[in-house]
C-alpha positions as a Markdown table, in Angstrom:
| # | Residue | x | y | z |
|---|---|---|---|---|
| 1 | Unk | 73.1 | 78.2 | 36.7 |
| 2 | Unk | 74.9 | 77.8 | 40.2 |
| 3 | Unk | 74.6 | 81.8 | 40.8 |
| 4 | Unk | 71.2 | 81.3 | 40.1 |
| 5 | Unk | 70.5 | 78.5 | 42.6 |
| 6 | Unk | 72.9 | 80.8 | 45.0 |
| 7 | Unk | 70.7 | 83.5 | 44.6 |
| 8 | Unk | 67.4 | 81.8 | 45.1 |
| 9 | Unk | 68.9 | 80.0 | 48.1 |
| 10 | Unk | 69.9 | 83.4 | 49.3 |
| 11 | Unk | 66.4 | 84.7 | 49.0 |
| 12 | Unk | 64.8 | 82.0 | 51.5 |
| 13 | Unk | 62.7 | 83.2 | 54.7 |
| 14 | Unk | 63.2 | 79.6 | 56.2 |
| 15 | Unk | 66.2 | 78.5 | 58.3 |
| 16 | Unk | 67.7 | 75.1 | 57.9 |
| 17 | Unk | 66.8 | 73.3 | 60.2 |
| 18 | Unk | 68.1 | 70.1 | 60.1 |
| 19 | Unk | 68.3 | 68.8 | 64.1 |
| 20 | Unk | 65.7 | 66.9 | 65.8 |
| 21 | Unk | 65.6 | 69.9 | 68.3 |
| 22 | Unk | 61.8 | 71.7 | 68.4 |
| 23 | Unk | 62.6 | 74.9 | 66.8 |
| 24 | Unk | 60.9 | 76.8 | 65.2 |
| 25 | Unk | 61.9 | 76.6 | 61.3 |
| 26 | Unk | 61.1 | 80.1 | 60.2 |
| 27 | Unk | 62.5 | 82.0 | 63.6 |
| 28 | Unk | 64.5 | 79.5 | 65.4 |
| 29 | Unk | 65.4 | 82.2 | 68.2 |
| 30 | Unk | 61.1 | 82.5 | 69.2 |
| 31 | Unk | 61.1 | 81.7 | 73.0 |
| 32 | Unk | 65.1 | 82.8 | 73.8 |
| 33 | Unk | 65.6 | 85.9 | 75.4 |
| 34 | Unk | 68.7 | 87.3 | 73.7 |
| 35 | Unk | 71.1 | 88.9 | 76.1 |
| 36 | Unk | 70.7 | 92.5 | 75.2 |
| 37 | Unk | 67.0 | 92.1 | 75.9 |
| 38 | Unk | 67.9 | 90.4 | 79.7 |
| 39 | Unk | 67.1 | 92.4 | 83.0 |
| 40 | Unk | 70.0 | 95.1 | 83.6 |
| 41 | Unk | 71.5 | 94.7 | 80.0 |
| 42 | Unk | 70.5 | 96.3 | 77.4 |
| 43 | Unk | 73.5 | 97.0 | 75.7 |
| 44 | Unk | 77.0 | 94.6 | 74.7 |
| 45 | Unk | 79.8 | 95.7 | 77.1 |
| 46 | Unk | 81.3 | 98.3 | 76.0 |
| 47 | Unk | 84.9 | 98.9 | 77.6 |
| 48 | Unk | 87.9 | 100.9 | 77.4 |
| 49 | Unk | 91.1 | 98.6 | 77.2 |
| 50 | Unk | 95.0 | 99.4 | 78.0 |
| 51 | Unk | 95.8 | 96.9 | 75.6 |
| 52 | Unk | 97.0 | 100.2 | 73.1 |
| 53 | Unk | 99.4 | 101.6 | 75.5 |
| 54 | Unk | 100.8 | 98.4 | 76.5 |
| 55 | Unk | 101.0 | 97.6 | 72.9 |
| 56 | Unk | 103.2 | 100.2 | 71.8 |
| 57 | Unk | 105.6 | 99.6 | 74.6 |
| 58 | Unk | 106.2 | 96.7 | 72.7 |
| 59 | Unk | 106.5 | 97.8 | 69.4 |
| 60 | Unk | 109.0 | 100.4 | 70.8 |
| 61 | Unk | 110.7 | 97.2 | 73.2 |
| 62 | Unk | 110.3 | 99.7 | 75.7 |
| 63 | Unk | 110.5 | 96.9 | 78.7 |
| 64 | Unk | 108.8 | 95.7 | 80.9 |
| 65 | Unk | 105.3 | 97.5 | 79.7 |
| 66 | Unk | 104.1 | 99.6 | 82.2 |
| 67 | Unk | 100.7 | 101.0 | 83.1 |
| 68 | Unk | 101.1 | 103.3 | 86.5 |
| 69 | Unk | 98.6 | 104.2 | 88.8 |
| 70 | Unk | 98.7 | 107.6 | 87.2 |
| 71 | Unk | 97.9 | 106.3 | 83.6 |
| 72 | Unk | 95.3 | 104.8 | 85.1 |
| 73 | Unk | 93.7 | 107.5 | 87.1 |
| 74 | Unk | 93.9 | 109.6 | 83.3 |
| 75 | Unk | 92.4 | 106.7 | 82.1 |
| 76 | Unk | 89.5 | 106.0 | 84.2 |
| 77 | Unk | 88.9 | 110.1 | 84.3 |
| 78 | Unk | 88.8 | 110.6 | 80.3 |
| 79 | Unk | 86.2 | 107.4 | 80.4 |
| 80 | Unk | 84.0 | 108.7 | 83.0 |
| 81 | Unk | 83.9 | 112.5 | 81.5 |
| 82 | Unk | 84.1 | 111.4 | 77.5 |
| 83 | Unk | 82.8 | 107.5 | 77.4 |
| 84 | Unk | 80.6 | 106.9 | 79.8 |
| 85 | Unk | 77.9 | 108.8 | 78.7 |
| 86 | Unk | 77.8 | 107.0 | 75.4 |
| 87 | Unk | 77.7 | 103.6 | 77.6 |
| 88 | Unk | 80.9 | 103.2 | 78.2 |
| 89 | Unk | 80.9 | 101.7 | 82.1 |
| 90 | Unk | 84.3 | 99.6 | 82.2 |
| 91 | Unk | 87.8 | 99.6 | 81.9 |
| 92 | Unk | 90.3 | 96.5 | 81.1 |
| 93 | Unk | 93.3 | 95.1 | 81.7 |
| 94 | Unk | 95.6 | 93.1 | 79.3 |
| 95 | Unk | 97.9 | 90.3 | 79.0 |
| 96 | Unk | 100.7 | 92.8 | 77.9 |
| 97 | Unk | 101.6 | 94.3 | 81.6 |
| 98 | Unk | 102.5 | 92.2 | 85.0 |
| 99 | Unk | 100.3 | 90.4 | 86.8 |
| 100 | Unk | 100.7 | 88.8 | 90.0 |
| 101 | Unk | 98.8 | 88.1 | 93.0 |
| 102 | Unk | 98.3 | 86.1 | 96.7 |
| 103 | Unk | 98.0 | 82.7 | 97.3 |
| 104 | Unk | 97.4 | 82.4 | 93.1 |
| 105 | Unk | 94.6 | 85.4 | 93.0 |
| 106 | Unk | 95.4 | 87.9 | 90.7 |
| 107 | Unk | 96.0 | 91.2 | 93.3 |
| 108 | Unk | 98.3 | 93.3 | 91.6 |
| 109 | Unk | 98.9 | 94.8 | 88.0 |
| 110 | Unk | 101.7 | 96.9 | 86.0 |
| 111 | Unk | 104.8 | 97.3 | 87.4 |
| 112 | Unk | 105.1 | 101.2 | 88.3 |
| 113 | Unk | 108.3 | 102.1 | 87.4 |
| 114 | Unk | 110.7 | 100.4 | 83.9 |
| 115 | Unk | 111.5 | 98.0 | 86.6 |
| 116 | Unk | 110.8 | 94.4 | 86.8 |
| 117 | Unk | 111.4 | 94.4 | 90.6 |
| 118 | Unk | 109.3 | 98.4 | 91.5 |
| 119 | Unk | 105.7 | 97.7 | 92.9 |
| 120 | Unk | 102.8 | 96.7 | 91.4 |
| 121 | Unk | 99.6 | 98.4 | 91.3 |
| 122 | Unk | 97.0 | 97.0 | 93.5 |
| 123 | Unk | 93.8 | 95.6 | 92.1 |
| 124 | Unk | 91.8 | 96.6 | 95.0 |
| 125 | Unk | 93.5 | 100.9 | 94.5 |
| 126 | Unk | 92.3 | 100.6 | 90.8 |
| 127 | Unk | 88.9 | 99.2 | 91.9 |
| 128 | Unk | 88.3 | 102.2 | 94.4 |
| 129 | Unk | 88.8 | 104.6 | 92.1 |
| 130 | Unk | 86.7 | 103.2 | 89.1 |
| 131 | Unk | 83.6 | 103.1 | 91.9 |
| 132 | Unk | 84.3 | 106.7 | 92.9 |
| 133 | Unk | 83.3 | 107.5 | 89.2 |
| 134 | Unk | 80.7 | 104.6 | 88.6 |
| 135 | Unk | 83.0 | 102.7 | 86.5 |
| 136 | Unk | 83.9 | 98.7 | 86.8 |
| 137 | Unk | 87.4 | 96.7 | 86.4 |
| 138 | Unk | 87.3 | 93.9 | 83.4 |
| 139 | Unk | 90.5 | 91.5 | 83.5 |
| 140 | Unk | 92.0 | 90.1 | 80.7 |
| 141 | Unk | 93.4 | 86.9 | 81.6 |
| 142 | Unk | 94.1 | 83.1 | 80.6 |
| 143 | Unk | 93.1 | 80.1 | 82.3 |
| 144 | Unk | 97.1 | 79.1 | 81.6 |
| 145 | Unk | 98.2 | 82.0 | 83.5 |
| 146 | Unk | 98.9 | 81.6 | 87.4 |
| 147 | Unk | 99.5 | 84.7 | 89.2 |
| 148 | Unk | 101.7 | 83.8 | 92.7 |
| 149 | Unk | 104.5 | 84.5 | 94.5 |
| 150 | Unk | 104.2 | 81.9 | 97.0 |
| 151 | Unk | 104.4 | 78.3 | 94.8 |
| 152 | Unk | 104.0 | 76.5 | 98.1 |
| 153 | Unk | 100.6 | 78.5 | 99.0 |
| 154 | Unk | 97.9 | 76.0 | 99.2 |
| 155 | Unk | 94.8 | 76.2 | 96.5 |
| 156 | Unk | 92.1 | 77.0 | 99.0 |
| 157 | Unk | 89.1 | 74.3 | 98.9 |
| 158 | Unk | 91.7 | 71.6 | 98.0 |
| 159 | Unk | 93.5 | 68.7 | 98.8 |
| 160 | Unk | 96.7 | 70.9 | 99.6 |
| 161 | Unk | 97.5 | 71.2 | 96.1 |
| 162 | Unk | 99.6 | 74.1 | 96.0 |
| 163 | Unk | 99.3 | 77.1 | 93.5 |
| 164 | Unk | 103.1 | 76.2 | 92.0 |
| 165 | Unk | 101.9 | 72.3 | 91.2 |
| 166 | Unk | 99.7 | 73.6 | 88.6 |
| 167 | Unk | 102.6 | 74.7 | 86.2 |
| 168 | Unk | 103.6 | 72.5 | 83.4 |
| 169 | Unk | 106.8 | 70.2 | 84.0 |
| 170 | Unk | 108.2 | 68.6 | 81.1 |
| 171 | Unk | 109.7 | 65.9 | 83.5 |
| 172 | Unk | 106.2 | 64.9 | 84.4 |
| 173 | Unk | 105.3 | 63.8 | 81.0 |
């Protein structure tokens, strides 16, 4: 008897509409524009990540994970000549290489060399050559991660709070 009254439920053309909102009970999305349909996008994003490579680093504890400007320049060319014809317009960082920045913006990523202390590729080098080829930078990244070398450089558009103030301390409880 329940699959019964599962099935019949399943059957329904009308939506449940059970908030004092002024939808529409058969098609509660008339009148929204979904994004797909929105000037300029007419597809979801589709991106190419380095989160695999970055990944099995890991997996082989092959430390710190690196991502050169090399990789990246193989990267961004097998997108634009494979990818990007099938829609494929970005390429994204992950939360599995270095990050760091100026002042507590994000400027750099991927150490270049096995190296915590060798260089850092620069944001703006990676951004240059993903123009050259029509292409776009995404960043992965997490509200809880603060990218600075300077903990005394001052938040600008602030009271002088100071990038480094923004990190938890357990004595401030």
């Amino acid at each position: 008897m329940a699959a019964i009254g599962l099935l019949a439920s399943c059957n329904s053309n009308e939506w449940d509409v059970t908030s004092d909102l002024n939808v529409d009970s058969v098609d509660p999305t008339i009148g929204l524009t979904p994004l797909a349909e929105a000037p300029h996008m007419d597809y979801a994003p589709l991106y190419w990540s380095v989160y695999g490579a970055l990944r099995q680093q890991e997996k082989d504890a092959s430390f710190p994970n690196i991502f050169t400007e090399t990789d990246w320049d193989n990267a961004i060319n097998y997108v634009a000549n494979n990818l990007k014809s099938h829609g494929y317009d970005m390429l994204v960082t992950d939360g599995f290489a270095s990050m760091s920045g100026d002042n507590g913006y994000m400027t750099r990523y991927s150490h270049t060399l096995k190296n915590d202390n060798s260089p850092e590729v620069q944001l703006s080098t990676i951004i240059s050559k993903l123009n050259a080829k029509g292409l776009k930078l995404g960043v992965y990244d997490s509200p809880f991660w603060l990218h600075y070398t300077n903990p005394n450089a001052i938040i600008p558009g602030t009271d002088n709070i100071t990038v480094g103030s923004l990190r938890y301390d357990s004595k401030k409880r």
